[in-house]
N, C-alpha and C positions, 0 to 999 in steps of 0.2 A: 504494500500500500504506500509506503513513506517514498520508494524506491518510483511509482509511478506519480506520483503526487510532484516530485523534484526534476523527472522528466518533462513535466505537463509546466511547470513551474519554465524551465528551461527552454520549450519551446515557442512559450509565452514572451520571455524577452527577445528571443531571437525574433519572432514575426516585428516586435516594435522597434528592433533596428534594423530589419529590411524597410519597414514602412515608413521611414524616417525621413527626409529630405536629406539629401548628400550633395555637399559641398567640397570638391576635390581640388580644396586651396588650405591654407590655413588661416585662421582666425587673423587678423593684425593685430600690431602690437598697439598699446596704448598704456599708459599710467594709470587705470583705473579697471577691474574688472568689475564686473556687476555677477555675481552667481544667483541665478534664479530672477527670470524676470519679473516675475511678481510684483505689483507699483511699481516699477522702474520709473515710471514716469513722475511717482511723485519723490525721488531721491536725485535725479537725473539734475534737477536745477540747484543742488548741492559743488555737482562737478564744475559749475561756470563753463570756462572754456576747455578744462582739459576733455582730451580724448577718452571714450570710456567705449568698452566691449562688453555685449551682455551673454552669458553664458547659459545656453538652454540647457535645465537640467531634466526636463521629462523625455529627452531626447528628440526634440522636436526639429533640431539640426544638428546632421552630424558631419562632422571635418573629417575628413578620410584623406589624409598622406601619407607617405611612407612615416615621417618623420613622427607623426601623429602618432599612426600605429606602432610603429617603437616604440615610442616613449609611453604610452600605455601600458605594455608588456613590461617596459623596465620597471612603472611606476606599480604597476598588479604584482609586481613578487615581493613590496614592499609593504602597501597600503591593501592588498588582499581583499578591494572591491573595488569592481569593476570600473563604477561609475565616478569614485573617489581618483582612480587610477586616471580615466580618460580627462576629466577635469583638472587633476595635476598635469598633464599633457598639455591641456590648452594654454594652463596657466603658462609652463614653459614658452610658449610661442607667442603668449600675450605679451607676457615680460610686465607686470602691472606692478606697482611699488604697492596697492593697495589693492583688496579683492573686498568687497560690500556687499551687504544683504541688506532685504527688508522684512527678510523673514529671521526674527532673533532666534524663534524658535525652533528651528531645521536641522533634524538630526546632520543632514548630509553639510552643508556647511559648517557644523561644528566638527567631522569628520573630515573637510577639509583642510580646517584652519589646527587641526593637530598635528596633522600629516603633512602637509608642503609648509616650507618655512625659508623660501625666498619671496616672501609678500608681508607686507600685515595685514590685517584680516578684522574689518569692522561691522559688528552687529547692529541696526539700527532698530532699535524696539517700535510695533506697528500697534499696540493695545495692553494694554493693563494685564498686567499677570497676578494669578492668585497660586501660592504655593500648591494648594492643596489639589486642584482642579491641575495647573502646568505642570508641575512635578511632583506628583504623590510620590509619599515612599515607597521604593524597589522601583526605580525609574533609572534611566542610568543620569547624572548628573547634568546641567548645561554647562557646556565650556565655551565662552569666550577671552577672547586676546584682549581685544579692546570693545566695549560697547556704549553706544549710546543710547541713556532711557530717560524715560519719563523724569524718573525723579530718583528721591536715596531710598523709597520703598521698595523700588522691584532690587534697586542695589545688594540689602542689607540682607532682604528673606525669600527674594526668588534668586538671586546668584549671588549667595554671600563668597565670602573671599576663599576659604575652604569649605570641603564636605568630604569627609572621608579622607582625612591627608594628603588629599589632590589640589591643585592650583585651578579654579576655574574662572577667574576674572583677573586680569592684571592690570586693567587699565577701564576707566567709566568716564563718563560726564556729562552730562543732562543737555538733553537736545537743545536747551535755547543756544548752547555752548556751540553747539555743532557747526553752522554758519563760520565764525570763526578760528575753529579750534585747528590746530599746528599739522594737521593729518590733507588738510586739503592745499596747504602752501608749498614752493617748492620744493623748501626747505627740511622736511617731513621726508624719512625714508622708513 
């Protein structure tokens, strides 16, 4: 049963990266990744002028080059999911000093920004978190590098500074901040 369950499972993702839109280029580079386009649009007038690349993560486009594919392979005998894999591949070709969400709460972006560590990696909180309902206990933790929230409540008791002897926040500060906070200057690496 478990055995045809993982096949069916299997063939499941394969149909959604044949069905995929395939783009036989690579991504451009740009300063700025965006992972998950989700509002993009309302983070996107954060960048000003720089260049920003948005990175579809339901596989809604896929980049297929040698280079690509390599570097998946090398990035999957590391990171040991697929998706985390092909994503650190893009990032590679994006070359982006920063990678941003607007999803704070996205397993896969927290699974990126553990795993690739030539970017920084900023959380942009999209609604009010309540410990209980976000992260009941036996959840695995949120981690973020740098996030920006609401305020020092989702700070303090939805991503305090440890949880279980692990680092999951190293860096916060409340979106009125965000506008001009040191992460969008040139100077910010």
């Amino acid at each position: 049963m478990f055995m045809w369950h993982r096949l069916r499972n299997v063939i499941g993702k394969f149909r959604t990266l044949w069905n995929a839109d395939k783009t036989f280029s690579s991504p451009p580079e740009a300063r700025i990744a965006v992972i998950d386009a989700t509002n993009v649009t309302v983070i996107a007038p954060l960048f000003r002028n720089e260049l920003y690349e948005v990175i579809d993560i339901e596989w809604g486009r896929l980049y297929l080059t040698v280079g690509i594919v390599r570097s998946t392979i090398k990035h999957l005998w590391y990171a040991r999911s697929l998706k985390v894999a092909y994503i650190a591949a893009l990032l590679d070709q994006i070359r982006p000093a920063i990678a941003v969400t607007f999803i704070d709460n996205g397993e896969l972006f927290q699974q990126v920004s553990r795993y690739y560590g030539k970017a920084r990696f900023l959380a942009v909180q999209n609604g009010s978190r309540l410990l209980d309902r976000d992260n009941p206990p036996g959840s695995p933790p949120i981690f973020h590098a740098e996030f920006a929230c609401l305020g020092r409540y989702e700070n303090r008791s939805v991503y305090p500074a440890r949880r279980a002897g692990e680092e999951i926040l190293s860096d916060w500060f409340t979106q009125g901040l965000l506008l001009s906070c040191p992460i969008w200057s040139g100077s910010a690496t």
